[in-house]
One Martini backbone bead per residue (centre of mass of N, CA, C, O) as a GRO file, in nm:
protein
  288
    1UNK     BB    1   9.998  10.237   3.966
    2UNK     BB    2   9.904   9.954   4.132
    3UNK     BB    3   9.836   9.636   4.044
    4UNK     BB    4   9.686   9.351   4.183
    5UNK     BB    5   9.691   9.000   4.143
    6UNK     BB    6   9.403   8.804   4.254
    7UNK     BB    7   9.302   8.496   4.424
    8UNK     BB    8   8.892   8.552   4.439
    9UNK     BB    9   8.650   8.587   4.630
   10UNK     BB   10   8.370   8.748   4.548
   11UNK     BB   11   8.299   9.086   4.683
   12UNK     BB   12   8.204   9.331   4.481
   13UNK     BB   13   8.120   9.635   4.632
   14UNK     BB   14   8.205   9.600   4.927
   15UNK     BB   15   8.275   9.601   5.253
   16UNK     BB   16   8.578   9.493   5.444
   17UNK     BB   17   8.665   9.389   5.775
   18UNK     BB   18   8.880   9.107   5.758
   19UNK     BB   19   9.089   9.125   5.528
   20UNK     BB   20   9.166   9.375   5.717
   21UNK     BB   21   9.398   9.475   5.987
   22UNK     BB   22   9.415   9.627   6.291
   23UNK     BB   23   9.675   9.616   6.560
   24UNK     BB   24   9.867   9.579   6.812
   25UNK     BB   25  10.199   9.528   6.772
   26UNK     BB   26  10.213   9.230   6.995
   27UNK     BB   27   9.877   9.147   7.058
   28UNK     BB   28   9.671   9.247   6.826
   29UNK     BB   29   9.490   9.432   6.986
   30UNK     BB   30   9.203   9.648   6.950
   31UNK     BB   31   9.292   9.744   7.226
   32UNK     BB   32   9.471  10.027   7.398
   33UNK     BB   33   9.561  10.112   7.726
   34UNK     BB   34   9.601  10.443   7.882
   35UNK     BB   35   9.784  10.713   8.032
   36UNK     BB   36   9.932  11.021   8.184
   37UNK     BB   37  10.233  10.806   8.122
   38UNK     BB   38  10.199  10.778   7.787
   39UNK     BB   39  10.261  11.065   7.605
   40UNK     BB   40  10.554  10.919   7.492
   41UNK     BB   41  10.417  10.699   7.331
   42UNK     BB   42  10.502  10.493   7.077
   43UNK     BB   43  10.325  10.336   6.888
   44UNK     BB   44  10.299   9.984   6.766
   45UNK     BB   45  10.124   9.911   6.470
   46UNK     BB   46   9.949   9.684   6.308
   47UNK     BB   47   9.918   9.534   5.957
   48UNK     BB   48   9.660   9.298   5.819
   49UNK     BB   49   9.628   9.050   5.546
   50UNK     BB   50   9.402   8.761   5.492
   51UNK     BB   51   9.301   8.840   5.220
   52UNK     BB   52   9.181   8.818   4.941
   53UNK     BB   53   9.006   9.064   4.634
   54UNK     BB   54   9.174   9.090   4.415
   55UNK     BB   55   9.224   9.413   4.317
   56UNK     BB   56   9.488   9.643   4.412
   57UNK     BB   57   9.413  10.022   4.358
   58UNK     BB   58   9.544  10.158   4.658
   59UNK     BB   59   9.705  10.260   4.873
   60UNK     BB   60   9.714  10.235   5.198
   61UNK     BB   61   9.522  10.422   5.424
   62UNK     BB   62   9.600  10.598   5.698
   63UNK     BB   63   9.480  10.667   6.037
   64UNK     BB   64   9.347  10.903   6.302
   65UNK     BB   65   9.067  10.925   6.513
   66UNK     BB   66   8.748  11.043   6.702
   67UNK     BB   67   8.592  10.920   6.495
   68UNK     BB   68   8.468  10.697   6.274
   69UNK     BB   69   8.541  10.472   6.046
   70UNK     BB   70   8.622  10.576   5.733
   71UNK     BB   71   8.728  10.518   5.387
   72UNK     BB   72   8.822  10.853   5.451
   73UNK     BB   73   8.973  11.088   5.580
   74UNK     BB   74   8.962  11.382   5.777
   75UNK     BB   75   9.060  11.694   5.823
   76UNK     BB   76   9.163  11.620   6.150
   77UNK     BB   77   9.300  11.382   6.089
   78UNK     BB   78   9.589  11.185   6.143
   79UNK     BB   79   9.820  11.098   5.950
   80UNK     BB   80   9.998  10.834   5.732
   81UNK     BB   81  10.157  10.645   5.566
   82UNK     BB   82  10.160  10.467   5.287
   83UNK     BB   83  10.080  10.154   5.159
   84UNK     BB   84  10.144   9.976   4.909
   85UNK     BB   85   9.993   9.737   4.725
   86UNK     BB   86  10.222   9.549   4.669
   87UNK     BB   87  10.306   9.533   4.990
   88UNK     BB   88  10.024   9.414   5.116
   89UNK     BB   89  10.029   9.163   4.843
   90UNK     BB   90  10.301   9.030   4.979
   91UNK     BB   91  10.362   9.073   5.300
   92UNK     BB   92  10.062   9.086   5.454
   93UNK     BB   93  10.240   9.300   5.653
   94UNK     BB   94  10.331   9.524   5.941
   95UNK     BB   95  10.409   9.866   6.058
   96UNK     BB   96  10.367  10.135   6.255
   97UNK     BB   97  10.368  10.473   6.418
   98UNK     BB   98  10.231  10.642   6.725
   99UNK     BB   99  10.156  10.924   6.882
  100UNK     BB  100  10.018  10.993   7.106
  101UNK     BB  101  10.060  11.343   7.144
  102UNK     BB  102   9.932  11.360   6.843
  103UNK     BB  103   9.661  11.304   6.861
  104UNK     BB  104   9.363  11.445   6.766
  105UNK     BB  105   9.277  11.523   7.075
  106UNK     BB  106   9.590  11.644   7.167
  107UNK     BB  107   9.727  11.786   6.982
  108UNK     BB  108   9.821  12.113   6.912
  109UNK     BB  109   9.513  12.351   7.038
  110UNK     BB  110   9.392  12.168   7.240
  111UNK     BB  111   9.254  12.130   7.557
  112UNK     BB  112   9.275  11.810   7.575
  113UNK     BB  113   9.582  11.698   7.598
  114UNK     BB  114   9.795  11.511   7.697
  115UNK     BB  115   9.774  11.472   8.093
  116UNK     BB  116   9.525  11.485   8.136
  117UNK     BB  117   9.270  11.496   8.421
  118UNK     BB  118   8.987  11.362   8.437
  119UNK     BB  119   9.004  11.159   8.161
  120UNK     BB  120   8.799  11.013   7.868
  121UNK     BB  121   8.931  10.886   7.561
  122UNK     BB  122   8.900  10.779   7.178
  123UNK     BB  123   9.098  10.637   6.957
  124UNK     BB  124   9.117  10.540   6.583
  125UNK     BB  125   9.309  10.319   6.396
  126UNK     BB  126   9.297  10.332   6.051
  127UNK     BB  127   9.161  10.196   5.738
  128UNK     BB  128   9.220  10.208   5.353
  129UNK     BB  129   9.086  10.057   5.036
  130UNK     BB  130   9.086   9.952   4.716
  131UNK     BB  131   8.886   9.731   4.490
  132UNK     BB  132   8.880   9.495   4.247
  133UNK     BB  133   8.724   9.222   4.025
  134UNK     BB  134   8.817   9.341   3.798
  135UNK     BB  135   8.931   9.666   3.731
  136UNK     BB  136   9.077   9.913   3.734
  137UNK     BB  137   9.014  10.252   3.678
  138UNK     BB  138   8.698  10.235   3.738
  139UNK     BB  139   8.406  10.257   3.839
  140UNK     BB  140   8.304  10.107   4.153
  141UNK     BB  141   8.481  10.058   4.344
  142UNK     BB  142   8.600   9.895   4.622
  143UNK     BB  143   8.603   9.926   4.996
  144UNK     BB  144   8.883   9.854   5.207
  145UNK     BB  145   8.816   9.837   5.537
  146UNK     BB  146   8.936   9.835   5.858
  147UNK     BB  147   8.982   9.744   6.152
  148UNK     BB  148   9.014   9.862   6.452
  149UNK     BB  149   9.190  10.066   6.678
  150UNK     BB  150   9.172  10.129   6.996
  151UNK     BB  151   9.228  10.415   7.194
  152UNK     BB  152   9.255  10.453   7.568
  153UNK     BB  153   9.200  10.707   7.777
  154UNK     BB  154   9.285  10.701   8.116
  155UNK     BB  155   9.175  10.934   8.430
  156UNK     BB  156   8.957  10.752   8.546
  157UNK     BB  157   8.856  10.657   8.810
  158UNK     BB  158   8.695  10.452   8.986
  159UNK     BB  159   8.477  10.292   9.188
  160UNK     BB  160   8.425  10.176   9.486
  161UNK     BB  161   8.390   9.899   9.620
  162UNK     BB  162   8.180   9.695   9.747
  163UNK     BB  163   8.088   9.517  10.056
  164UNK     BB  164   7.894   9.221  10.131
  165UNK     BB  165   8.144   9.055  10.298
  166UNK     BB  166   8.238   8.919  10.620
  167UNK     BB  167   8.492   8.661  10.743
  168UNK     BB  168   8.590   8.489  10.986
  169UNK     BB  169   8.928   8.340  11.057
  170UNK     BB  170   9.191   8.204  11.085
  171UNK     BB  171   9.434   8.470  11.074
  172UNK     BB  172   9.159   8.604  10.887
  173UNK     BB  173   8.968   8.697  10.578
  174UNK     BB  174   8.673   8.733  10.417
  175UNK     BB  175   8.578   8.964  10.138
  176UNK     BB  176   8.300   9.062   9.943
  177UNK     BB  177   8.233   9.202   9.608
  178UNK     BB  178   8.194   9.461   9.424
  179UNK     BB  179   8.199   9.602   9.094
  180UNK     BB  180   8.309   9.828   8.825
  181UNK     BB  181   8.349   9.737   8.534
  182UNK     BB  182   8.628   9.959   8.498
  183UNK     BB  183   8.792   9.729   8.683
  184UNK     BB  184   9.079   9.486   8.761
  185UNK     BB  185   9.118   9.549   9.041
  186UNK     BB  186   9.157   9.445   9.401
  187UNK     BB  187   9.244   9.613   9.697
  188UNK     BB  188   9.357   9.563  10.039
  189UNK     BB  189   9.323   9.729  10.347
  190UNK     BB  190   9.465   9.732  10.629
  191UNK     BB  191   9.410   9.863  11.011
  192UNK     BB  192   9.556   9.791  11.312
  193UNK     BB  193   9.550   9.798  11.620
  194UNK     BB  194   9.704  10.119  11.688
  195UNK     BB  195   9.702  10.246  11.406
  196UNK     BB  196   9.712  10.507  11.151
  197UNK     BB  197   9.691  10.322  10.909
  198UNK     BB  198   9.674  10.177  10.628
  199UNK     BB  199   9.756   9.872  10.440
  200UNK     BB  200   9.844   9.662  10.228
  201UNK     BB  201   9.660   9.339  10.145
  202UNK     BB  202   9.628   9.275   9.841
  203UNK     BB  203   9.543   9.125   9.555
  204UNK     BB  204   9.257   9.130   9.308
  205UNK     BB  205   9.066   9.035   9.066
  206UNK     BB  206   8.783   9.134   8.990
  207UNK     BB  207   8.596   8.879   8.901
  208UNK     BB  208   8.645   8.727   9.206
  209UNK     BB  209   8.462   8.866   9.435
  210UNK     BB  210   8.690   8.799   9.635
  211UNK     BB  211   8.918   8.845   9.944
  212UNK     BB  212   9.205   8.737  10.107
  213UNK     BB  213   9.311   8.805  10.451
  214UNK     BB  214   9.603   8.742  10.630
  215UNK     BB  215   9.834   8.775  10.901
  216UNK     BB  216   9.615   8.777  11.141
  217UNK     BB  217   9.539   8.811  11.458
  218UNK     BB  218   9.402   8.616  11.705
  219UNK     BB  219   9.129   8.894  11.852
  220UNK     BB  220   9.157   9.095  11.653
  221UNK     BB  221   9.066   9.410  11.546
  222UNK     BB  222   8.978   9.526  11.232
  223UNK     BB  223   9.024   9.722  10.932
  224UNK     BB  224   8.848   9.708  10.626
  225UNK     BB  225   8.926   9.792  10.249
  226UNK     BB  226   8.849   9.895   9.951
  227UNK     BB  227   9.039   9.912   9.606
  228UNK     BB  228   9.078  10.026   9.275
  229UNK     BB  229   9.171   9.930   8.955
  230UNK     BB  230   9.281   9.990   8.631
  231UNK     BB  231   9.409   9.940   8.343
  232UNK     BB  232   9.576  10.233   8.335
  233UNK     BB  233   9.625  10.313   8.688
  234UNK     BB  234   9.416  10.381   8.841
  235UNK     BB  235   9.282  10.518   9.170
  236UNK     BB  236   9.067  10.475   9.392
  237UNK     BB  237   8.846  10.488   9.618
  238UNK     BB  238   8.791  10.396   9.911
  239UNK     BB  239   8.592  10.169  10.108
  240UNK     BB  240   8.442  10.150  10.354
  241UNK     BB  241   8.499  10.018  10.676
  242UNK     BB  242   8.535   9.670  10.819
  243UNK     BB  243   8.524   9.483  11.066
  244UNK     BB  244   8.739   9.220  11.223
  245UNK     BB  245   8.803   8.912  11.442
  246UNK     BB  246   8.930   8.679  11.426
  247UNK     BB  247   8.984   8.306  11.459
  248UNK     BB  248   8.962   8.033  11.595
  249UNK     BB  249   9.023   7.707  11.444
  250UNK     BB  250   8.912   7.392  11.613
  251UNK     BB  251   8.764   7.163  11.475
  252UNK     BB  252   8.667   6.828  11.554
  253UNK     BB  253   8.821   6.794  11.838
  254UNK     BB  254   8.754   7.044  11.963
  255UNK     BB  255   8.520   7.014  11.981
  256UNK     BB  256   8.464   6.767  12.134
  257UNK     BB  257   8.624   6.908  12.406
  258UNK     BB  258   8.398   7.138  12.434
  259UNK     BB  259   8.191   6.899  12.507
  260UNK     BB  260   8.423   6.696  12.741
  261UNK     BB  261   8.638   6.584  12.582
  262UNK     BB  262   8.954   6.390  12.674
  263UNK     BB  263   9.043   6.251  12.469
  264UNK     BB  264   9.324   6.260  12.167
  265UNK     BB  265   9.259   5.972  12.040
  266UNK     BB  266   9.162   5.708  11.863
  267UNK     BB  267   8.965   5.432  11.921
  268UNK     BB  268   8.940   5.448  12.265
  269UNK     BB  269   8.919   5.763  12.307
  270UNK     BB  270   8.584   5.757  12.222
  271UNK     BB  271   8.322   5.613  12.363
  272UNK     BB  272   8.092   5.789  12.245
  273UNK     BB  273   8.150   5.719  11.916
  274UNK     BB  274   8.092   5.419  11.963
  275UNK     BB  275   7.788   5.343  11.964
  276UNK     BB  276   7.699   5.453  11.672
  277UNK     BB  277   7.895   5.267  11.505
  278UNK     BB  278   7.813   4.986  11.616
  279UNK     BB  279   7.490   5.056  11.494
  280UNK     BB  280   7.595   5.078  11.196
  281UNK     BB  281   7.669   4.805  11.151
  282UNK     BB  282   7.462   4.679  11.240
  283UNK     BB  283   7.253   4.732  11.014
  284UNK     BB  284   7.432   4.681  10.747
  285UNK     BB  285   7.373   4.349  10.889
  286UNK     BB  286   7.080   4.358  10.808
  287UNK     BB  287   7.102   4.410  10.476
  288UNK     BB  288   7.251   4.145  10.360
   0.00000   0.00000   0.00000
């Protein structure tokens, strides 16, 4: 058994989930979100060390479960090689693989493996060791438990978006939707007058609240719909489709001439303007 002496704020016999993390292997993230094409990744796992805590008294001890994480595996859970105590309070970090398919609710003898559909599974890769405050080996001894990874399998699609408005625009339109938490983005899908199906027609993140639809011609009718897809690459059922007919935007000249103007431009070209201008400036000089 290696003892290894550290500097110490003392943190008497609690469990500490800050001094010891573990994070996927890239981004450190506590979260790692999977799909039914997943089933073959060895997940790379990252293990840190952040503060000392006193003597580290036993090797850390990995594993990955169903249930939540505890002080030391259960029955079910698959084990990890163990990292010595000295390797912890020396290196400060490492790695180790996760094999998705291995995961205790996917083993061999499980009812729904890993590439199950319509399925959504959370495992956690956990972590702990113990440590004491002045010596091993006497009872009493710190449970140092590690912050948990997520592993989270999804193969459940998303919730089709609501439409809440659609907006014609010139060559264009806006749609505002709504989605539910677990959508990521949201795909626009439009039917052109006369085809035979929808087409993609870009995407945005959920969290943008609208997308705007590009390339249609003003004056024609199209069909608009939308569909979400999640972090795991879910693709969830379109949502009902709503008409739209861009329109052309006329701006202020068009305004003008709509309206029976027939310059085209310039300080002369408009002497309806002339009047209304001419009467603020009158104004003005009679404020001063």
């Amino acid at each position: 058994m290696w003892w290894v002496v550290l500097a110490l704020p003392a943190l008497g016999q609690t469990t500490s989930t800050s001094a010891l993390e573990l994070g996927e292997g890239n981004s450190f993230s506590n979260t790692y979100t999977i799909g039914a094409g997943d089933c073959s990744l060895q997940l790379r796992v990252r293990w840190k060390y952040n503060y000392s805590v006193g003597l580290l008294c036993t090797p850390l001890k990995l594993w990955s479960t169903e249930a939540e994480c505890a002080e030391t595996p259960g029955t079910n859970d698959v084990r990890y090689d163990d990292i010595p105590a000295i390797t912890v309070s020396t290196a400060r970090e490492g790695t180790f693989d996760v094999a998705i398919s291995e995961l205790p609710g996917f083993k061999e003898g499980t009812t729904t493996p890993c590439g199950t559909v319509g399925l959504a599974k959370t495992h956690k890769v956990c972590g702990a060791m113990e440590y004491s405050s002045t010596s091993c080996g006497f009872s009493g001894q710190g449970k140092l438990q590690a912050s948990a990874l997520k592993i989270v399998y999804d193969t459940l699609a998303p919730a089709a978006p609501d439409i809440t408005e659609v907006v014609a625009l010139d060559e264009s339109a806006r749609v505002s939707f709504t989605v539910t938490s677990d959508a990521e983005v949201v795909i626009a899908e439009v039917k052109a007058p006369g085809a035979a199906d929808f087409v993609a027609s870009g995407e945005v993140l959920a969290t943008a609240g609208a997308i705007k639809v590009s390339n249609l011609t003003n004056g024609n009718t199209y069909d608009i719909r939308l569909r979400a897809k999640d972090l795991a690459g879910n693709l969830g059922e379109p949502s009902g489709a709503e008409a739209v007919t861009p329109i052309k935007t006329i701006g202020f000249w068009g305004a003008y001439r709509y309206k029976g103007g027939a310059d085209q431009g310039g300080c002369t070209s408009a002497p309806g303007l002339l009047v209304p201008l001419a009467l603020l400036w009158a104004l003005r000089r009679r404020r001063r």
